[in-house]
C-alpha positions in Angstrom: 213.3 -162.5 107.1 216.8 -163.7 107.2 216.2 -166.5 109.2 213.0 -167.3 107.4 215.1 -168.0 104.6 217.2 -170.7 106.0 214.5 -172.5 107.6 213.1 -176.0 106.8 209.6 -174.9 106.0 211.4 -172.2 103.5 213.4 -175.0 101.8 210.7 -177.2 101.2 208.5 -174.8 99.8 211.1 -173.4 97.2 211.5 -177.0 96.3 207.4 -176.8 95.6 207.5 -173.9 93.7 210.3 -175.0 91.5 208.6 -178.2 91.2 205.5 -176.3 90.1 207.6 -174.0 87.0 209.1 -177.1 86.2 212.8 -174.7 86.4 211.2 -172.3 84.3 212.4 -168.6 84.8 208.7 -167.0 84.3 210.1 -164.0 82.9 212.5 -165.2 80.3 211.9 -169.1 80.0 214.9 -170.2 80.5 215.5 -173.8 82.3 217.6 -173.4 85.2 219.0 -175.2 88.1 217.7 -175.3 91.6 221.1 -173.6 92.5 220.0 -170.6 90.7 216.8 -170.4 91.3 215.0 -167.2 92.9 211.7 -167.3 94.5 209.8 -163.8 94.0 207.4 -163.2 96.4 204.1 -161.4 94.8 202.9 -160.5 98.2 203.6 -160.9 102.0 200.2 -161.7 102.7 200.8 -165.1 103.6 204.5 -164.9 104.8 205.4 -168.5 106.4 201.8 -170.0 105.1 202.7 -168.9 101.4 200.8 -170.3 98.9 202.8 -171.4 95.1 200.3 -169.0 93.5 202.4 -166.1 95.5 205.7 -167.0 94.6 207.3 -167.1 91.1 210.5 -168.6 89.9 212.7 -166.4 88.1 216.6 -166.9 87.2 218.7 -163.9 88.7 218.9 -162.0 86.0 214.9 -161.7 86.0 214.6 -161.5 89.5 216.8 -158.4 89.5 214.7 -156.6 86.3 211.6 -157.0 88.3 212.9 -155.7 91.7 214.4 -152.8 89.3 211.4 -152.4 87.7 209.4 -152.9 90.9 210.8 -150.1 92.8 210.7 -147.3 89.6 206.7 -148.3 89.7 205.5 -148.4 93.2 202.2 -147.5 92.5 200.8 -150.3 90.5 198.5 -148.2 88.6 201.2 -145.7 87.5 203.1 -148.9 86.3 200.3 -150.3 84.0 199.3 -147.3 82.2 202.7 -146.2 81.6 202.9 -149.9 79.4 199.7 -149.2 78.2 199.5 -145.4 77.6 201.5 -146.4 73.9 199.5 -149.3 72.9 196.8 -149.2 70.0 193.0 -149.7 71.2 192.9 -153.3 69.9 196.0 -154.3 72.0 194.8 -152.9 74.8 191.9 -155.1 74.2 193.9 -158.3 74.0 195.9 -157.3 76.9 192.3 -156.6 78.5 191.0 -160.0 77.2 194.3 -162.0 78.2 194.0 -161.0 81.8 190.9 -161.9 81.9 191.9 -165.5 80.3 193.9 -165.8 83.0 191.6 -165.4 85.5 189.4 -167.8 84.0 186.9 -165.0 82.9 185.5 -164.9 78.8 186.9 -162.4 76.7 185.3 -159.4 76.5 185.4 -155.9 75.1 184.4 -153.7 78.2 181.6 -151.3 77.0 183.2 -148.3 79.2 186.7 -148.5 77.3 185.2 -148.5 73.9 183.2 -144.9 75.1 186.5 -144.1 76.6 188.6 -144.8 72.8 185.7 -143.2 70.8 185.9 -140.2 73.1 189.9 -140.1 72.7 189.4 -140.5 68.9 186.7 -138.0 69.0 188.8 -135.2 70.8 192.2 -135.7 68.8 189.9 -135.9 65.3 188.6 -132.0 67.2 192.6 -131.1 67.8 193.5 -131.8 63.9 190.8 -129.9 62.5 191.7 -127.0 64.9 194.8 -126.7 63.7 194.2 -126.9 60.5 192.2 -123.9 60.9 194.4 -121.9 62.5 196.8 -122.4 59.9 193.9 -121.0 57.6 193.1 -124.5 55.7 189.6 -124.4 54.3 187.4 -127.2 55.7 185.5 -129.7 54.5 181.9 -129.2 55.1 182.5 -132.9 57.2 185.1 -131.2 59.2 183.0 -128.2 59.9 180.1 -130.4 61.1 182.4 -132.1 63.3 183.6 -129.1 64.9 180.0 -128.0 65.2 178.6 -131.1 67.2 182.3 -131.3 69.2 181.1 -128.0 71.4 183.7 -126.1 69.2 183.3 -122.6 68.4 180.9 -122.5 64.9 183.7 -121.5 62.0 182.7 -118.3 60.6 180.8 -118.3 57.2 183.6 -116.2 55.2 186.5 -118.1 56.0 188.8 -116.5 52.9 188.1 -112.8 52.5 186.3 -112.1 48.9 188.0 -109.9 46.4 187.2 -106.4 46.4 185.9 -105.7 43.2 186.0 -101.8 42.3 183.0 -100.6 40.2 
């Protein structure tokens, strides 16, 4: 790879993709020199007939978050829902909707991760009104329907014991 590095064809090419950012560090926008410049490669796919679109210019500083970054999140899957996993539903929506932008694809709202949010809503809406039954709240006749039709055990009729009245 070393070699690779120092060849003409390697030179030239990081002349094109530095030409293409304009300078621009991708990650932090910074202008910077040729000098300083680092070419990230995406992928090795094409290694020696690399395309711009898999290469990005970053200054050092950003090249040596993502390589950080990069090797605590091999899996790429793992990586993604670990940024996503605190995001509300709509912002995972617009992150959704911006990938797609980029890909030249309109914006949508996938059917299967609206099922997917309603279900999550669902289940933790089941959770709070489980607790608050074990802590021996009275429920709402809204919250016992919602246990009912959530495939949760039917609360018992006589939630609060009556008062023994002696005759």
């Amino acid at each position: 790879m070393s070699s690779y590095l120092s060849s003409k064809h390697w030179k030239n090419f990081r002349n094109t993709v530095f030409e293409f950012y304009k300078g621009e560090c991708q990650r932090c926008h910074t202008v910077i020199p040729l000098s300083q410049a680092q070419i990230h490669h995406r992928n090795y796919n094409n290694l020696g007939h690399e395309k711009v679109r898999d290469c990005v210019l970053y200054c050092s500083k950003c090249h040596t978050v993502v390589h950080k970054n990069r090797s605590e999140h091999k899996d790429i899957n793992s990586f993604l829902m670990s940024m996503l996993k605190d995001l509300t539903f709509e912002e995972k929506i617009d992150v959704c909707n911006y990938v797609r932008s980029i890909k030249g694809l309109e914006p949508v709202i996938p059917e299967e991760m609206l099922k997917q949010e309603e279900e999550r809503k669902k289940e933790l809406e089941l959770k709070r009104i489980l607790k608050k039954r074990k802590k021996g709240i009275r429920l709402s006749d809204s919250e016992q329907m919602k246990l009912f039709e959530g495939a949760v055990s039917k609360p018992s009729p006589r939630r609060f014991p009556r008062k023994h009245v002696k005759n």
